[in-house]
C-alpha positions as CSV (number, residue, x, y, z in Angstrom):
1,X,72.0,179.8,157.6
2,X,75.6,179.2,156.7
3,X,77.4,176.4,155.9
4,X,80.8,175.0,157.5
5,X,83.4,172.0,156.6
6,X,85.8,171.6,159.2
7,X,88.6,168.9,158.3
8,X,90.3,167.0,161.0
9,X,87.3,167.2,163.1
10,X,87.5,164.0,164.7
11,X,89.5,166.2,167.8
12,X,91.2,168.7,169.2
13,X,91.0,172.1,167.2
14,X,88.6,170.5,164.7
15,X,86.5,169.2,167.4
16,X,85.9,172.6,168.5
17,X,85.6,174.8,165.7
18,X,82.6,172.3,164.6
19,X,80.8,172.7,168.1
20,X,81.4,176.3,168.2
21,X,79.9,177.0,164.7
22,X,77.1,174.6,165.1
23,X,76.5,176.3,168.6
24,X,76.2,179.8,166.6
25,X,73.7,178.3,164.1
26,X,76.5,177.6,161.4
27,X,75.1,174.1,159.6
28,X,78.7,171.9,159.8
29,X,80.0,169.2,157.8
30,X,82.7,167.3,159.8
31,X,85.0,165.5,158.3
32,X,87.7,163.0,159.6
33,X,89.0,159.4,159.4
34,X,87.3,158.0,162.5
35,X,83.9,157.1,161.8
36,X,83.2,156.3,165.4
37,X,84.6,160.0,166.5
38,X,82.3,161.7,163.6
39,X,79.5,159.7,165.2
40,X,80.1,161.3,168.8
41,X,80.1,164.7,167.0
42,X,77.5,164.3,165.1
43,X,75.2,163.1,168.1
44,X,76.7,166.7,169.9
45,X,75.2,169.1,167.6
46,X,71.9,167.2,167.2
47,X,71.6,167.5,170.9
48,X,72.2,170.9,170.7
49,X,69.7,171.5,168.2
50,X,71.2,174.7,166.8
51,X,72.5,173.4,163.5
52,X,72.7,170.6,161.4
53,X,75.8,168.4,161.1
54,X,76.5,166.1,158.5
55,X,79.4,163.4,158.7
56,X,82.3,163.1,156.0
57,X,84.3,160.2,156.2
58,X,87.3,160.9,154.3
59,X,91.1,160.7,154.2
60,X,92.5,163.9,153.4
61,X,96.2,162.5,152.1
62,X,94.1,160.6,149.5
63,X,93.3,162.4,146.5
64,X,90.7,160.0,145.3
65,X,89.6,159.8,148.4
66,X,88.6,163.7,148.2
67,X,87.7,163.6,145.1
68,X,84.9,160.7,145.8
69,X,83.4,162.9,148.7
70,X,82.6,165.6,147.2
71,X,81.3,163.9,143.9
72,X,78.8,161.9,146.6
73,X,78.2,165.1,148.2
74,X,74.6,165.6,148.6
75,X,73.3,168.6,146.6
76,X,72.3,170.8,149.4
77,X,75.6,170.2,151.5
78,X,77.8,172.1,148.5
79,X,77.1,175.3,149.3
80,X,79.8,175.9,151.5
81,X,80.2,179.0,152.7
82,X,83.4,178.5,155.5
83,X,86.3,175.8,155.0
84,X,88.6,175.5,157.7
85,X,91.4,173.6,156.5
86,X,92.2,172.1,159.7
87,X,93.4,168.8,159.4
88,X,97.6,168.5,160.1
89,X,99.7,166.7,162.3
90,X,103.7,166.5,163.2
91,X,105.1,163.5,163.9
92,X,108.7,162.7,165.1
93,X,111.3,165.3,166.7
94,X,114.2,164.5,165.1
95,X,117.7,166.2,164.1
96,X,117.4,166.7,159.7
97,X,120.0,164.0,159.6
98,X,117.5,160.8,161.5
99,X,114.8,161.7,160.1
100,X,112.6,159.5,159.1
101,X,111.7,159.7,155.8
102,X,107.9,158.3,156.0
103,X,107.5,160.7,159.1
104,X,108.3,163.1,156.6
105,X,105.6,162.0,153.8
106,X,102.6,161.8,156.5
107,X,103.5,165.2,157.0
108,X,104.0,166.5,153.7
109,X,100.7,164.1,152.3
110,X,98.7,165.6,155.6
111,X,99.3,169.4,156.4
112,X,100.2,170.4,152.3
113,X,98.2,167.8,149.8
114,X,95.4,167.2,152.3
115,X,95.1,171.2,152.3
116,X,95.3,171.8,148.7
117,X,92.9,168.6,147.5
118,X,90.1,169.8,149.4
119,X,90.9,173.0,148.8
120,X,90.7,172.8,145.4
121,X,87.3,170.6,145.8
122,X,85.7,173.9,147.5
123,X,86.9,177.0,145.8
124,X,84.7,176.4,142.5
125,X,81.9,175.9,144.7
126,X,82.5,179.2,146.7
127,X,83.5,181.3,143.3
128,X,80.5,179.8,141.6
129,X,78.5,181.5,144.5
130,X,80.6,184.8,144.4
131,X,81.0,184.1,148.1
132,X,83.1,182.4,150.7
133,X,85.5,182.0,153.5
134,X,88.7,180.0,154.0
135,X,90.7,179.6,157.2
136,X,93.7,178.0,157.0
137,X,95.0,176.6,160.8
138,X,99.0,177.2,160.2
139,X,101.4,177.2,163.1
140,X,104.0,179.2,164.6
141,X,106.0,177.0,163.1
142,X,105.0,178.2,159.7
143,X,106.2,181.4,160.8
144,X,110.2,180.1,161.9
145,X,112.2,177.3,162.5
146,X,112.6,175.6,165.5
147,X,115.3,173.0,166.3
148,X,114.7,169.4,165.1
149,X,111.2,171.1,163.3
150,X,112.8,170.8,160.0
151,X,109.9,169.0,157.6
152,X,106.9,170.3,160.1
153,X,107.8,173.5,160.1
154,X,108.6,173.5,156.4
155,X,105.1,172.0,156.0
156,X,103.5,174.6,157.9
157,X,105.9,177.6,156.1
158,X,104.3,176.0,153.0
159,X,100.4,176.9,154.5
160,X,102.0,180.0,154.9
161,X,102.6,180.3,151.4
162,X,99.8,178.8,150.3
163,X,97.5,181.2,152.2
164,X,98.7,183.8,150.5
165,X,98.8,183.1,147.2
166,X,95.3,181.7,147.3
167,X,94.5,185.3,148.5
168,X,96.4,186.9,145.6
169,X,94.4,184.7,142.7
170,X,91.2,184.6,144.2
171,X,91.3,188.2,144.3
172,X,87.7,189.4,143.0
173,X,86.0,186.3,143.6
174,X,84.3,187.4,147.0
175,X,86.2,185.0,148.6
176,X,88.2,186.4,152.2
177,X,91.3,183.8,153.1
178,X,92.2,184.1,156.0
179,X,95.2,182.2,159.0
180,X,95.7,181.4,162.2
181,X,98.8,180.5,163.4
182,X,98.5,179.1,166.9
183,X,101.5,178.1,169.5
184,X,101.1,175.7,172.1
185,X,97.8,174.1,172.1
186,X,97.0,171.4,174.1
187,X,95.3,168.8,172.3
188,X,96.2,165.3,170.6
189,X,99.6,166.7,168.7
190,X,101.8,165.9,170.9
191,X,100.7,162.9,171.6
192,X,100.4,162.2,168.0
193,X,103.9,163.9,167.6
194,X,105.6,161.5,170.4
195,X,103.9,158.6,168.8
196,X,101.8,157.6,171.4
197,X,104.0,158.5,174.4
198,X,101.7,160.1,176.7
199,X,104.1,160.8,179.6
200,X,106.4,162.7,177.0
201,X,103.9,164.6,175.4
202,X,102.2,165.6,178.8
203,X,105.5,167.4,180.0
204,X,105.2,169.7,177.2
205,X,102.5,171.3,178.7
206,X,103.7,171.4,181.9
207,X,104.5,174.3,184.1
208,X,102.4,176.9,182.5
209,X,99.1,177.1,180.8
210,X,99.2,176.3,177.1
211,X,95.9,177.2,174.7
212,X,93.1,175.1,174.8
213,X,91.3,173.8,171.3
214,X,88.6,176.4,172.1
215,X,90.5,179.2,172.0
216,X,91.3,178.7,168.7
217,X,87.7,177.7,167.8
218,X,86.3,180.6,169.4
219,X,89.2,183.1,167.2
220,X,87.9,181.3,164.1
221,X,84.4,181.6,164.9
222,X,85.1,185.4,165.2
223,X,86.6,185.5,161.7
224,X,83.4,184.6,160.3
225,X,81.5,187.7,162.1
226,X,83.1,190.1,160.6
227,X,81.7,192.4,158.1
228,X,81.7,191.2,154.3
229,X,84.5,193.7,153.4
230,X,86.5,192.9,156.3
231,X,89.1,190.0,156.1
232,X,91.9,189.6,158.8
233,X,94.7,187.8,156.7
234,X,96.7,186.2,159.1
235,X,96.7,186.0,163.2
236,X,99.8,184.9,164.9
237,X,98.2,183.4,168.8
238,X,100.1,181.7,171.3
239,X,99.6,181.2,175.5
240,X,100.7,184.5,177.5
241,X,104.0,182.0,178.9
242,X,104.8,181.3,175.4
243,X,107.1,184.5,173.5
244,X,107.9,182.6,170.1
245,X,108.9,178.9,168.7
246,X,111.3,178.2,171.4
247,X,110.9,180.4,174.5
248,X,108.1,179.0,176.6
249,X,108.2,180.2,180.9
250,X,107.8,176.9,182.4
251,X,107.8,178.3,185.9
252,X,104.3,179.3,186.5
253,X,103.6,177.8,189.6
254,X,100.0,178.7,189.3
255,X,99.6,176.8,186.1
């Protein structure tokens, strides 16, 4: 039976890759800052009965933080054999010129630092085993610029980047990296993005239908089928309305 850690899986994207790889027998550690959420998630997958689940309190902006959870790690929880590097956020929508500057930090400390500390917590782990699997959840965004996107989408270019090369140097290690880049999802981000501004992050969505969390679950959970030769390096997803970064059909009546 395989083993998963999902960061940010407190909601959203994260939420749903857990359930769908515990559903499918995949043993999942999920990780998060919200205790309480972990808690809910945990009691999920128990009730399910497919997989076990173990909870992971941990900040992902914190090196020491990181660094602690996997040293307290109990012994037969390190064999990891998936990482989805989930865990990111973008907050503000401001012009370069107003940005604010610790908008830009929670960003930069989130979607690159939290990324790399845990990634670097898991490779040895995986290359000591001569096996593993990392999925990177990147954005359109990573893949162009979108107005008043500036640090998030530089963030996200950054994934980009850092999907790659992590592919490049762990070449011969048994170790498939692999993205996915989604487009509009609806879940928590925009919320999160608007600051709490429901009625703002709502009309995003509005007028057509966006992705939903499980899609994306479902596309990673497929990743992890394939055969052990096979790795898809990067997969670009958005809704059927959506054509790239900034052209969205709003005026699906259906929707």
């Amino acid at each position: 039976m395989k083993t998963a850690l999902i960061t940010g899986a407190t909601s959203g994207i994260g939420e749903a890759t857990a359930l769908v790889l515990a559903k499918n027998g995949v043993n999942v550690i999920v990780s998060g800052r919200r205790q309480e959420r972990l808690n809910e998630i945990s009691a999920k997958i128990n009730q399910d009965g497919k997989a076990g689940v173990l909870t992971l309190k941990m900040d992902v902006t914190s090196r020491k933080d990181v660094e602690l959870a996997f040293h307290y790690l109990p012994d037969e929880w390190k064999a990891i054999d998936i990482l989805v590097n989930n865990a990111g956020l973008a907050v503000g929508l401001d012009p370069f010129q107003e940005g604010n500057i610790d908008d830009w930090e929670q960003m930069i400390d989130t979607n690159i630092k939290g990324l790399l500390y845990v990634s670097r917590a898991v490779v040895p782990l995986m290359i000591a085993r001569g096996k593993g699997q990392i999925i990177n959840i990147g954005s359109i965004a990573g893949k162009e610029v979108y107005p008043k996107g500036n640090v998030y989408c530089a963030t996200k270019h950054a994934v980009d980047a850092i999907t790659k090369a992590m592919r490049i140097d762990l070449i011969g290690t048994g170790i498939k990296v692999s993205q996915i880049c989604p487009g509009l999802v609806e879940t928590e981000f925009s919320k999160v993005r608007f600051k709490g501004d429901e009625e703002r992050a709502a009309k995003v969505y509005q007028g057509y239908k966006p992705l939903a969390a499980e899609d994306i679950a479902n596309i990673a959970w497929y990743l992890t089928t394939l055969p052990e030769h096979v790795c898809i390096n990067d997969l670009v997803v958005t809704p059927l309305a959506q054509a790239n970064s900034t052209i969205v059909d709003k005026n699906q009546q259906s929707a």
